[in-house]
N, C-alpha and C positions, 0 to 999 in steps of 0.2 A: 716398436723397436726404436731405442734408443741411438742414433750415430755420432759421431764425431769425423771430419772429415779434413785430413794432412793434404797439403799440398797442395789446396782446394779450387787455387782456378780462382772462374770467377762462379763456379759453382753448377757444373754439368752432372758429373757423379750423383751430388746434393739432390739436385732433381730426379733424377731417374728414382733415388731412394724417395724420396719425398713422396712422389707420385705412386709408388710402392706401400704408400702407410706410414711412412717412419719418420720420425722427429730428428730433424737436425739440431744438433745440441750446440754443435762449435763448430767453427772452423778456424782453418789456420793456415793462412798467402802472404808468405815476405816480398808480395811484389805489391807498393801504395796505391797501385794504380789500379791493379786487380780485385786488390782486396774493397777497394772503394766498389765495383763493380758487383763484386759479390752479395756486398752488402744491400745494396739495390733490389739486388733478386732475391734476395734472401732475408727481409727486415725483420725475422724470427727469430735467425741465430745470432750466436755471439759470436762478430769476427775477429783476431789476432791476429794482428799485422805485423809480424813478427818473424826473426830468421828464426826454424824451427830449433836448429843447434843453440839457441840463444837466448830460449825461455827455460824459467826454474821449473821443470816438469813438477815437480812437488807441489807447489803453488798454484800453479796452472791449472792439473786435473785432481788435485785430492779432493774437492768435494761432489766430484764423477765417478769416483772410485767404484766399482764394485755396481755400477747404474749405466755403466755404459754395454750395450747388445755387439754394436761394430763398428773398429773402425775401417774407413773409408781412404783412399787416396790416389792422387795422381802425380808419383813424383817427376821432376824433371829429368 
């Protein structure tokens, strides 16, 4: 199972999936501080440190397209 993981913390959700069998494919934390965290726990996935309103979704996830199982999130 493929995920993608909004909102993502510094990556709790992530885990529980992970620990489940599933591949984290991306994640994405507009907070620098978390996002750096994340990536610590998580040096498999691709993180986006990024306001979610404020990435080119086209660009972003077109070569996910159609490969992503679920996504994941913890908004604020």
């Amino acid at each position: 199972m493929k995920v993608i993981d909004l909102f993502s913390g510094v990556g709790g959700m992530s885990l529980g999936f992970k620990n489940q069998g599933a591949k984290i494919i991306m994640a994405i934390e507009k907070d620098k501080d978390i996002a750096y965290s994340y990536q610590k726990n998580h040096k498999e996935t691709i993180v986006i440190n990024e306001d979610i309103t404020k990435i080119k979704i086209e660009t972003v996830f077109e070569e996910y397209k159609n490969k992503i199982d679920v996504v994941i999130g913890g908004p604020p």
